[in-house]
C-alpha positions in Angstrom: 123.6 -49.4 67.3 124.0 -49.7 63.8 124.0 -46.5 61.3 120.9 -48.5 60.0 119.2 -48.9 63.5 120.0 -45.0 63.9 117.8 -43.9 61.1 115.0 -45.0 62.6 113.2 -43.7 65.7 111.4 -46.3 67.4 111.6 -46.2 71.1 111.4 -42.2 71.4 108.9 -40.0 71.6 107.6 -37.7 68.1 106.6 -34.0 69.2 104.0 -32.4 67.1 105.1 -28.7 65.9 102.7 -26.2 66.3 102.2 -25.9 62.8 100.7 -29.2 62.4 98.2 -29.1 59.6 96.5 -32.6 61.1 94.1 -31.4 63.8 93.9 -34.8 64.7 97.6 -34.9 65.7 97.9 -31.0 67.2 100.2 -30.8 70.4 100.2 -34.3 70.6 103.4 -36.3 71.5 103.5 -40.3 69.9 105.4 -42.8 71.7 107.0 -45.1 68.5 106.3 -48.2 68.9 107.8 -49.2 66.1 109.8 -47.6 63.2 111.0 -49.0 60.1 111.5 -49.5 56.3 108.0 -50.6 56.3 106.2 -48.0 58.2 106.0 -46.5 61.5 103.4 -47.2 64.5 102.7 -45.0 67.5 100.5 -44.1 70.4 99.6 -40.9 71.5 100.2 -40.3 75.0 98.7 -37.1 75.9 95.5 -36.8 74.5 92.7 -38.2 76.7 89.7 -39.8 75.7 86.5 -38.5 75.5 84.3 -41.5 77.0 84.9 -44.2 80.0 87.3 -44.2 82.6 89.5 -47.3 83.1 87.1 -48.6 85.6 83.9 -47.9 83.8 86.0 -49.9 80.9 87.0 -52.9 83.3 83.3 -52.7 83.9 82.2 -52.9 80.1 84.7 -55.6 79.1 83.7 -57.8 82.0 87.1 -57.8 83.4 85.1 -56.7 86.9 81.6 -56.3 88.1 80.3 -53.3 89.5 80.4 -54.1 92.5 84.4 -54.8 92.6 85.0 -51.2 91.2 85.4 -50.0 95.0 88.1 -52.9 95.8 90.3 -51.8 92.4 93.8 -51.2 93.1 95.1 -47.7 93.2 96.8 -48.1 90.0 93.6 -49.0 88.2 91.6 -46.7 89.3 93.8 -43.6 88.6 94.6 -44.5 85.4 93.3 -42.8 82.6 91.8 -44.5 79.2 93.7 -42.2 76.2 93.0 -41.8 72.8 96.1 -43.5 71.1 95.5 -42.3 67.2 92.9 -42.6 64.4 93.5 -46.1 63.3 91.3 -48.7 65.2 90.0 -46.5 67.3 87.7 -49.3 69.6 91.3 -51.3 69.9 93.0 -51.2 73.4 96.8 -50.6 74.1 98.6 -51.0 77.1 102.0 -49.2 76.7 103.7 -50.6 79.9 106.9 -51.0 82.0 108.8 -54.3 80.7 108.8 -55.6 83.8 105.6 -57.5 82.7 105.1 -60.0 79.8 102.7 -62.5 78.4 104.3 -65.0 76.0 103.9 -64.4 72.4 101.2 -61.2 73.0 103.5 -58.6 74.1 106.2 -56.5 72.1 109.4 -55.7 74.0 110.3 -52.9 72.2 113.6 -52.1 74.9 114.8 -52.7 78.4 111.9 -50.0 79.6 109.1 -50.0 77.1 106.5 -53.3 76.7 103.3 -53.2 74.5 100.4 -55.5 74.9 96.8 -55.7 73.2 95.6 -58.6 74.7 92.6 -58.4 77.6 95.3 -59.8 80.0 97.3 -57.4 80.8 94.1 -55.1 81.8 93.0 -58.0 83.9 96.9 -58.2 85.7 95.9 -54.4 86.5 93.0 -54.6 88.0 94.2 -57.7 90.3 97.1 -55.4 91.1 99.8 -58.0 89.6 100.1 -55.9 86.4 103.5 -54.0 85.0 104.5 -51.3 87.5 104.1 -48.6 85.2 101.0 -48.7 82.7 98.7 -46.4 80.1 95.9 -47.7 78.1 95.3 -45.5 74.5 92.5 -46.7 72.8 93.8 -46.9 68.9 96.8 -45.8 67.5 98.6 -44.0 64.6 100.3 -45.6 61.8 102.1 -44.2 58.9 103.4 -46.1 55.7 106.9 -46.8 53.8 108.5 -43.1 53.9 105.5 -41.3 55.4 107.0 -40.7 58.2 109.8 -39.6 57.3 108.6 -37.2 54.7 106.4 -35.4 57.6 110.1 -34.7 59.5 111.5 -33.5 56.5 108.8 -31.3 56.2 109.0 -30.0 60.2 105.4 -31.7 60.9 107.7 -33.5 63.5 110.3 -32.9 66.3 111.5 -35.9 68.7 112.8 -36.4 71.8 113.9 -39.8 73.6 111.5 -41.2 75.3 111.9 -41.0 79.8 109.3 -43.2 81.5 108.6 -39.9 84.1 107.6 -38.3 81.0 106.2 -41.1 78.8 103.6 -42.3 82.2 103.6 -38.8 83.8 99.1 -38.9 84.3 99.7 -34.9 83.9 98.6 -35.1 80.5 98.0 -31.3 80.4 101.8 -30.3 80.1 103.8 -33.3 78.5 103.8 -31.8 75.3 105.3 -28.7 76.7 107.6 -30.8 79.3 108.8 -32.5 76.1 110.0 -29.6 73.7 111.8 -28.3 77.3 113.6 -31.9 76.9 115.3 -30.9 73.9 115.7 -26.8 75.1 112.6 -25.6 73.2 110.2 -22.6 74.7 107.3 -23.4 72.7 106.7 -19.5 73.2 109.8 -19.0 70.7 108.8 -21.6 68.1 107.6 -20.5 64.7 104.4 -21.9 63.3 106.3 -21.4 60.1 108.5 -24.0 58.5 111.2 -23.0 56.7 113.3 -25.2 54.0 116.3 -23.1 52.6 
């Protein structure tokens, strides 16, 4: 890895700190997608969403009848629909194990981590032939050139790397703690209070 490739964080996991001013991003961790010069774009992975599950969704889009919900695999029908970020909010992505691909619709983003928008890879999981490991965050957040890194500079955000346990762990109740204990943070000990010296 470059020093370039090293200043940016795409590939790990950004951990709100409790101070966090942006109600719509409190105790929220964001797996980053993507991360450079240009911007940054994440999904939220522990914030559920308030409306369908994945098989009333399947359901909606078509992908099943209603009558077929019964025969879903277990995968499908445990998984949860999450709220990915503020920015087009009706938009699925599947955040998935790389172990899965469809030519020219789905971002490798490493050896672990695959990302795909495209009704396909929600049909692959509901035949059971999908990627091993799957969530589904309906929108996602984006920042632009230097945002991003102006919020770290200014303690809106911790990260850690990103661990597929934690990263498709369905507990979405204690991730966020889970992932300050990754980098030997008691959220009980943290400060809401930013301090620049």
């Amino acid at each position: 890895m470059t020093v370039e490739e090293s200043r940016f964080l795409g590939g790990k996991i950004l951990i709100a700190m409790p101070g966090m001013s942006d109600e719509r991003f409190e105790r929220t961790l964001v797996y980053l997608c993507a991360h450079s010069e240009e911007g940054a774009m994440g999904v939220i992975i522990n914030r559920p969403a308030d409306h369908a599950s994945f098989p009333d969704l399947l359901v909606q889009l078509q992908i099943v009848d209603e009558g077929e919900r019964i025969r879903l695999p277990d995968q499908a029908r445990a998984m949860k629909v999450q709220t990915g970020g503020p920015v087009e909010t009706t938009r699925g992505f599947v955040l998935h194990s790389s172990d899965w691909q469809v030519e020219d619709s789905t971002l490798t983003i490493d050896e672990r981590f695959s990302l795909t928008t495209t009704l396909e890879v929600l049909k692959a999981i509901a035949e059971g032939r999908g990627p091993k490991k799957a969530m589904l965050a309906l929108g996602y957040a984006g920042w632009s050139a230097g945002q991003l890194e102006n919020e770290i500079q200014w303690n809106g955000w911790l990260h850690c790397s990103a661990e597929p346990e934690l990263v498709f762990d369905p507990d979405l109740d204690h991730k966020y703690d889970r992932a300050l204990k990754s980098i030997g943070i008691d959220i009980g000990l943290l400060s809401r209070e930013a301090g620049h010296g």
